[in-house]
MOPAC internal coordinates of N, CA, C and O (Angstrom, degrees):
PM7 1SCF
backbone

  N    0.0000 0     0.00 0     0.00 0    0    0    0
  C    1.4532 1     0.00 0     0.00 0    1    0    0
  C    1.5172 1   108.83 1     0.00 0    2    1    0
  O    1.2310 1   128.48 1   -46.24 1    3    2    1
  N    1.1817 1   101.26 1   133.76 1    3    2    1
  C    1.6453 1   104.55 1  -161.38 1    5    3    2
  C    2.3262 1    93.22 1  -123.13 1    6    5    3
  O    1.2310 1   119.17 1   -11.03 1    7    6    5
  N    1.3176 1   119.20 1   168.97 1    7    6    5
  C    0.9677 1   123.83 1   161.36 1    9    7    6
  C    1.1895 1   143.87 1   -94.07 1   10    9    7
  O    1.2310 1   125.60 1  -143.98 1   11   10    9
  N    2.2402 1   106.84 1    36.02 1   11   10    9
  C    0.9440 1   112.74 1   146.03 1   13   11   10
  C    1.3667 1   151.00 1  -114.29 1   14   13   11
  O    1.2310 1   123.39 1     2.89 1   15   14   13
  N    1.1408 1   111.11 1  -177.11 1   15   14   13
  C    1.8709 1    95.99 1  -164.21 1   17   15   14
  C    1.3323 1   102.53 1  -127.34 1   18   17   15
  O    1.2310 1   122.06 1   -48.95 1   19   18   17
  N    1.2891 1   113.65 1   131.05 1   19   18   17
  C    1.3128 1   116.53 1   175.52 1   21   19   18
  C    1.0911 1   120.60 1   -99.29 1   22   21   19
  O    1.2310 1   111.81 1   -52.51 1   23   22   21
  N    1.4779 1   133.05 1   127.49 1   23   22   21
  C    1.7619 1   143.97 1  -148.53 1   25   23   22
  C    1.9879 1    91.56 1  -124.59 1   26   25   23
  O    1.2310 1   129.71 1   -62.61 1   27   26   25
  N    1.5539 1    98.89 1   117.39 1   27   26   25
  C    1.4206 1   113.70 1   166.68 1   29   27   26
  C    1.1242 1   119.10 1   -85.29 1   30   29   27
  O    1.2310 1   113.98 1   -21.07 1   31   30   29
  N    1.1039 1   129.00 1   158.93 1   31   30   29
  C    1.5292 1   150.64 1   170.77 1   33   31   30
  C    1.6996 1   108.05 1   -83.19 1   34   33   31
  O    1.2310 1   110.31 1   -69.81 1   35   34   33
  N    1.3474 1   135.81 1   110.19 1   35   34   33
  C    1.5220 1   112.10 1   172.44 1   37   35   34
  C    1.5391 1    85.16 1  -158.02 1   38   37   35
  O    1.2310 1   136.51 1     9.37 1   39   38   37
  N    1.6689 1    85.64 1  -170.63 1   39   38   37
  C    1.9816 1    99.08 1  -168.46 1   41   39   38
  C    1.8132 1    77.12 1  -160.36 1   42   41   39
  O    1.2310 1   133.85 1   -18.78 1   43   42   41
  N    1.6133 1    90.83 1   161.22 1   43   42   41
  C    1.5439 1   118.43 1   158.17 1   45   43   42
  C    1.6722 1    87.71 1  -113.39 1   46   45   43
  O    1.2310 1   137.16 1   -41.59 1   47   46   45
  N    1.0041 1    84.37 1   138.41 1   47   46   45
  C    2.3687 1   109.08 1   174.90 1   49   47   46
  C    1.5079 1   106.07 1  -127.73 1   50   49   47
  O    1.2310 1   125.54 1   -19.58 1   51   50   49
  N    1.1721 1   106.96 1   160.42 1   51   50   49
  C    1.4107 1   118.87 1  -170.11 1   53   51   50
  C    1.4979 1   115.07 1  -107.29 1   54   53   51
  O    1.2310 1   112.82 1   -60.76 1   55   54   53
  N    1.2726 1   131.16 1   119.24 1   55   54   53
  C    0.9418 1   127.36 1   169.94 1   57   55   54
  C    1.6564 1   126.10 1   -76.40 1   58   57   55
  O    1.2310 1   125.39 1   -77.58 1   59   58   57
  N    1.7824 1   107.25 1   102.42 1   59   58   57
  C    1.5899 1    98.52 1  -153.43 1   61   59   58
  C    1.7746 1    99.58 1   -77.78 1   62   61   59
  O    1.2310 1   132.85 1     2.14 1   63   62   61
  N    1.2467 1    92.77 1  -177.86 1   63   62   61
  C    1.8092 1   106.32 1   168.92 1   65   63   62
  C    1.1010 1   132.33 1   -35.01 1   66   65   63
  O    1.2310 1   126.22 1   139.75 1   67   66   65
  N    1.6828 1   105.65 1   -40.25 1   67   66   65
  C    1.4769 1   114.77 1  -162.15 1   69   67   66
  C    1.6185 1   102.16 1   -95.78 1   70   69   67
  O    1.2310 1   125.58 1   178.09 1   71   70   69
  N    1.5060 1   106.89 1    -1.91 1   71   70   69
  C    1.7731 1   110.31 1  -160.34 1   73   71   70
  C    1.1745 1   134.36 1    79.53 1   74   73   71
  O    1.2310 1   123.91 1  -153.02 1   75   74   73
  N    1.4266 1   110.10 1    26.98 1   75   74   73
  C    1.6560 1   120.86 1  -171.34 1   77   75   74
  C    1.8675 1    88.43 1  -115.53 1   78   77   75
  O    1.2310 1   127.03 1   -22.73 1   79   78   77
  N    1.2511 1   104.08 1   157.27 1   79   78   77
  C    1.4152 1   107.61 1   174.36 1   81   79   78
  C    1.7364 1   102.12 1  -115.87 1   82   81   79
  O    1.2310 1   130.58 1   -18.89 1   83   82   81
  N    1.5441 1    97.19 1   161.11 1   83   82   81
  C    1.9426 1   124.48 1  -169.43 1   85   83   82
  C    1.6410 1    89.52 1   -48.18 1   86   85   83
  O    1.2310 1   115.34 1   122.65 1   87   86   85
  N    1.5316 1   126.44 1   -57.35 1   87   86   85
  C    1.1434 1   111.09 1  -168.67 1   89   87   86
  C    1.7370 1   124.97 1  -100.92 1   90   89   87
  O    1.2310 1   125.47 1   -15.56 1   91   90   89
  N    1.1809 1   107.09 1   164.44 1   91   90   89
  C    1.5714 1    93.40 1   179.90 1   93   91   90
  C    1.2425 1   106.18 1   -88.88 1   94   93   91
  O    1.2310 1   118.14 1    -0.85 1   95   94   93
  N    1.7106 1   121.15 1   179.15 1   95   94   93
  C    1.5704 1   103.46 1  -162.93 1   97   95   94
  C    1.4950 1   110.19 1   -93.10 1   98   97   95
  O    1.2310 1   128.71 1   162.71 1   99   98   97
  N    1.4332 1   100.83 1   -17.29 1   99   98   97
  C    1.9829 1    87.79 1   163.11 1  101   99   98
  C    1.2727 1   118.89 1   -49.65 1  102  101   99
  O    1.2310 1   108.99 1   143.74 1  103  102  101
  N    1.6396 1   138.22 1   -36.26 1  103  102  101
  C    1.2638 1   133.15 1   176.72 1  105  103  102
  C    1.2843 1   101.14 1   -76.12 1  106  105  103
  O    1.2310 1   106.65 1   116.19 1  107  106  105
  N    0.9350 1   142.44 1   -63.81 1  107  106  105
  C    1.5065 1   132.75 1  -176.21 1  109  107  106
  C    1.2205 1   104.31 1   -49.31 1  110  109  107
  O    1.2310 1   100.94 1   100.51 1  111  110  109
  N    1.0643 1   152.26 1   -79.49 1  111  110  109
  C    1.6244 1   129.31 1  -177.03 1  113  111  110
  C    1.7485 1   128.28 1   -25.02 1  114  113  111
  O    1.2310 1   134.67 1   141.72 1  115  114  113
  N    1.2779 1    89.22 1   -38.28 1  115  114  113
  C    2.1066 1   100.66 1   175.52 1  117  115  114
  C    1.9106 1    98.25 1   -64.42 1  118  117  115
  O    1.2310 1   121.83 1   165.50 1  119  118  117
  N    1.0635 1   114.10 1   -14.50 1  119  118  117
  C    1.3372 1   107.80 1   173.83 1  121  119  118
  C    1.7357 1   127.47 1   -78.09 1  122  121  119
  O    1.2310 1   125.88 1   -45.73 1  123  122  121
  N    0.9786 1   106.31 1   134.27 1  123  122  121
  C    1.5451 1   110.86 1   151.38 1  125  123  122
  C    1.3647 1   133.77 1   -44.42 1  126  125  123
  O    1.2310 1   127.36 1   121.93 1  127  126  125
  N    1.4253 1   103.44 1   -58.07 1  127  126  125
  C    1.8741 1   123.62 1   179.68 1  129  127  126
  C    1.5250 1   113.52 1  -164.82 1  130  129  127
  O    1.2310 1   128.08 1   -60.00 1  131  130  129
  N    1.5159 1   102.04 1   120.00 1  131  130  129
  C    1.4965 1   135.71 1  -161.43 1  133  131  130
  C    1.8685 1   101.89 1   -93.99 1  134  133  131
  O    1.2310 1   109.36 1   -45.14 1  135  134  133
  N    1.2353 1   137.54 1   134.86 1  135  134  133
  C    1.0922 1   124.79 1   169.07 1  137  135  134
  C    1.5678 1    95.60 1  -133.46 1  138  137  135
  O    1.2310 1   118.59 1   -37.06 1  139  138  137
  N    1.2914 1   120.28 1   142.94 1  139  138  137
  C    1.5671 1   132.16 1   171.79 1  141  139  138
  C    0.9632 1   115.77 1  -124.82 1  142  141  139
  O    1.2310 1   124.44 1   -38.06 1  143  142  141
  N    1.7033 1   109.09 1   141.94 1  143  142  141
  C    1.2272 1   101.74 1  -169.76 1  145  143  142
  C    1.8231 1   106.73 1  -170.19 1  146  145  143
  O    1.2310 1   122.34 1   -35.72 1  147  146  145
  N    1.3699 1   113.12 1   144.28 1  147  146  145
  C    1.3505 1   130.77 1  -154.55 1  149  147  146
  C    2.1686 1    95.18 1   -83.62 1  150  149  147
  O    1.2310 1   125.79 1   -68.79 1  151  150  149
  N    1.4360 1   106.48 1   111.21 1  151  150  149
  C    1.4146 1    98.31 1   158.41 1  153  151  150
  C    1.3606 1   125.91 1  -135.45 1  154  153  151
  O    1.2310 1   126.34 1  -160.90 1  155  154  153
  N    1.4683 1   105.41 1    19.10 1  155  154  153
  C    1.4735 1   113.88 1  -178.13 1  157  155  154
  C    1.5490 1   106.70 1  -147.62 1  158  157  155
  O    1.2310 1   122.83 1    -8.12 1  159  158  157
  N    1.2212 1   112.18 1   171.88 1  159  158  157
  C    1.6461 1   114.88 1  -174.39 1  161  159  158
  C    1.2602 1   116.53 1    43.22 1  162  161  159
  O    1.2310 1   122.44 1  -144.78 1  163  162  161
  N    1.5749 1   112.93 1    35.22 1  163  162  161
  C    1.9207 1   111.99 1  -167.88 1  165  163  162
  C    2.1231 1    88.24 1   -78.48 1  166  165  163
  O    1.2310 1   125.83 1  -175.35 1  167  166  165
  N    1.1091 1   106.41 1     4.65 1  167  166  165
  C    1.9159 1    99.29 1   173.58 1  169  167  166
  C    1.2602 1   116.32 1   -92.22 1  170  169  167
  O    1.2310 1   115.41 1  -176.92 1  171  170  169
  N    1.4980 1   126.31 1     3.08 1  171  170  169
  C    0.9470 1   127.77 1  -177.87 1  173  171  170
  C    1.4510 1   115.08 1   -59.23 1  174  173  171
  O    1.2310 1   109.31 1    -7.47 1  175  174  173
  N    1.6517 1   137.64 1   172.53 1  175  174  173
  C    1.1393 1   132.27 1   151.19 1  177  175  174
  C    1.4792 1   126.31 1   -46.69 1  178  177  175
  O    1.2310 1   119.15 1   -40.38 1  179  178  177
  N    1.1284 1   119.23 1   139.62 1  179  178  177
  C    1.4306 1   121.08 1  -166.90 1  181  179  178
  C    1.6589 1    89.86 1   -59.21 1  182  181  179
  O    1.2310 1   116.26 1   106.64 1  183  182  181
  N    0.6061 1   124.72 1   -73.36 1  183  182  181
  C    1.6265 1   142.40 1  -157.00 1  185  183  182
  C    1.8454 1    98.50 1   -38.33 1  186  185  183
  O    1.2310 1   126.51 1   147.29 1  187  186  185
  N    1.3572 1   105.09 1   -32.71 1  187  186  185
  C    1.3794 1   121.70 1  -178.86 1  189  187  186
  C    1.3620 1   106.70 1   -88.65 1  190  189  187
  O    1.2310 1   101.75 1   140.21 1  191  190  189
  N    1.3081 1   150.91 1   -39.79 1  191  190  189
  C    1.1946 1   140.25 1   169.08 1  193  191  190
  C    1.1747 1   103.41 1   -73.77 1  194  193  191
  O    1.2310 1   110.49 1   156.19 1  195  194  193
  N    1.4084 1   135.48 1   -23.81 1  195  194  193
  C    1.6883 1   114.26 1  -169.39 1  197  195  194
  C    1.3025 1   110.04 1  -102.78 1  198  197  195
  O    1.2310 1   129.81 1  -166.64 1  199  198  197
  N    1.6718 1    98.70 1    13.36 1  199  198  197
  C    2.1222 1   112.82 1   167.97 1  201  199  198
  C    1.5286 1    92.81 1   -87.57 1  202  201  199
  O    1.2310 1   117.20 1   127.92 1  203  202  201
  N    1.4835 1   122.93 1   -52.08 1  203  202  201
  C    1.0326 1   100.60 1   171.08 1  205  203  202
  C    1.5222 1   161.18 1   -67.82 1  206  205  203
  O    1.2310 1   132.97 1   159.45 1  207  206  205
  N    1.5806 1    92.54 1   -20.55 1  207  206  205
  C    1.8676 1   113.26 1   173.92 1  209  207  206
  C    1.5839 1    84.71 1   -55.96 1  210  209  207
  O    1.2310 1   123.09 1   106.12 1  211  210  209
  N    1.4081 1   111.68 1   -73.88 1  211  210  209
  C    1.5839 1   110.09 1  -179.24 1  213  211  210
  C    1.5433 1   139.12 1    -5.28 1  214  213  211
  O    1.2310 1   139.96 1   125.28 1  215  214  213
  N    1.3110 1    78.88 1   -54.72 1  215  214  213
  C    1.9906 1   101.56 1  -176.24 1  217  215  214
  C    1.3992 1   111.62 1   -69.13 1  218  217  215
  O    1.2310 1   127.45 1   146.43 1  219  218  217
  N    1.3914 1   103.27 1   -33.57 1  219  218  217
  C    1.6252 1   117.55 1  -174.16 1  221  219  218
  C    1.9283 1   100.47 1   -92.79 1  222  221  219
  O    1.2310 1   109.30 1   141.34 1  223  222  221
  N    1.0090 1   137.66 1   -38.66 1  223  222  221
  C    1.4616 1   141.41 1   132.05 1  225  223  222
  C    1.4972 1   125.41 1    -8.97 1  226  225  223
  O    1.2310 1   122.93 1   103.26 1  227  226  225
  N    1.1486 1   111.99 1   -76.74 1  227  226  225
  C    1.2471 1   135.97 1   158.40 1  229  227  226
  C    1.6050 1   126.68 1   -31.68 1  230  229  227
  O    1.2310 1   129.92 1   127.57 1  231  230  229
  N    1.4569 1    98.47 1   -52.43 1  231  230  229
  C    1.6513 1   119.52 1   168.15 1  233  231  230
  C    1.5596 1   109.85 1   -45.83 1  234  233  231
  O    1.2310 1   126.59 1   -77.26 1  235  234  233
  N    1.3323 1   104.94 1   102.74 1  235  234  233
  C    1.7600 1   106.66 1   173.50 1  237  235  234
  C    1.7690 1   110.14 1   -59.45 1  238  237  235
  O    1.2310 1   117.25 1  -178.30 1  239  238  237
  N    1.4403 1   122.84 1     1.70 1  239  238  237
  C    1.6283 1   110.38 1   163.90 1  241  239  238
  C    0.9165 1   102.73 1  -130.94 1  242  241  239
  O    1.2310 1   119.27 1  -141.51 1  243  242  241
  N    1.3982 1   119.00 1    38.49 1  243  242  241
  C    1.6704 1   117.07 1   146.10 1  245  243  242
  C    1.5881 1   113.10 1   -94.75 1  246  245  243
  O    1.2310 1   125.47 1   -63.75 1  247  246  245
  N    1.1975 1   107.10 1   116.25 1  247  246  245
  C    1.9458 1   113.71 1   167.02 1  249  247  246
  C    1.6524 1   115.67 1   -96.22 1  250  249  247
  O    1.2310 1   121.37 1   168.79 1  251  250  249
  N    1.0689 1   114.99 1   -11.21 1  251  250  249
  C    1.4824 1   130.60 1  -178.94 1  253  251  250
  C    1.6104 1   133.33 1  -117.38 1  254  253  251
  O    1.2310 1   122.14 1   -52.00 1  255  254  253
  N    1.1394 1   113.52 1   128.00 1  255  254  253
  C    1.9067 1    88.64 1   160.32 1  257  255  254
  C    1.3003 1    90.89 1  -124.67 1  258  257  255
  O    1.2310 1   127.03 1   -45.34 1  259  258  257
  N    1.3460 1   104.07 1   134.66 1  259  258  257
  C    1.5995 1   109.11 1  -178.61 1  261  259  258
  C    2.1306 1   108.38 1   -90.97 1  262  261  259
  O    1.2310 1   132.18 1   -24.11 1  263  262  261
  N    1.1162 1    94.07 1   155.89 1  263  262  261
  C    1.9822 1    87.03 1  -175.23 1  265  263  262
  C    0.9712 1   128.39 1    48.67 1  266  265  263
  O    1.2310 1   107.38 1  -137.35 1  267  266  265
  N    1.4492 1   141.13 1    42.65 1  267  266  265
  C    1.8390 1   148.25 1  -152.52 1  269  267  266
  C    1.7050 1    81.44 1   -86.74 1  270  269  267
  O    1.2310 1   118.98 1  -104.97 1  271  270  269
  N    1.2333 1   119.54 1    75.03 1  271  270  269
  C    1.6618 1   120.32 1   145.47 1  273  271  270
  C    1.6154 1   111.66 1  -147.49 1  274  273  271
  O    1.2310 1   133.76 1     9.03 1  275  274  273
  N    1.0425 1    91.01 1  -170.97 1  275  274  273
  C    1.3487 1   106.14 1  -166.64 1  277  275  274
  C    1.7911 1   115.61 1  -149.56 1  278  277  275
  O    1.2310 1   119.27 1   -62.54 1  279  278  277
  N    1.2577 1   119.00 1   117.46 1  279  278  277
  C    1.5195 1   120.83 1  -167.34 1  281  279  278
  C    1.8549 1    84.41 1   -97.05 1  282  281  279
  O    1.2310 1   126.89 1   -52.35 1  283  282  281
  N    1.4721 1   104.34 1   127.65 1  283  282  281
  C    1.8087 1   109.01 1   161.74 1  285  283  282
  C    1.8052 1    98.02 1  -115.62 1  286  285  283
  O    1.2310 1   120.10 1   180.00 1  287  286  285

């Protein structure tokens, strides 16, 4: 153990309505650590938000899903 610190590159992104995320995936790759995460349209049909956790799941530069709930 030495006294340096290593500082990552990351973002929280939004997982929009349609299931596309804030960044495109060339920027997400320049990252370190990706977090996704649902803060709008959480009224959608269930069936429809859990297409989208998916999509963002799915995403090979996603390392995160940020908030995996759901208020009914």
């Amino acid at each position: 153990m030495g006294d340096s610190i290593r500082v990552l590159q990351g973002c929280e992104l939004e997982i929009h309505a349609d299931g596309t995320l804030d960044l495109p995936d060339e920027a997400l790759a320049k990252l370190d650590i990706v977090v996704a995460s649902l803060h709008v349209s959480l009224r959608q049909p269930r069936d429809q938000v859990t297409q989208r956790m998916l999509n963002a799941i799915h995403n090979p530069h996603v390392d995160i899903i940020g908030h995996p709930n759901r208020e009914d």
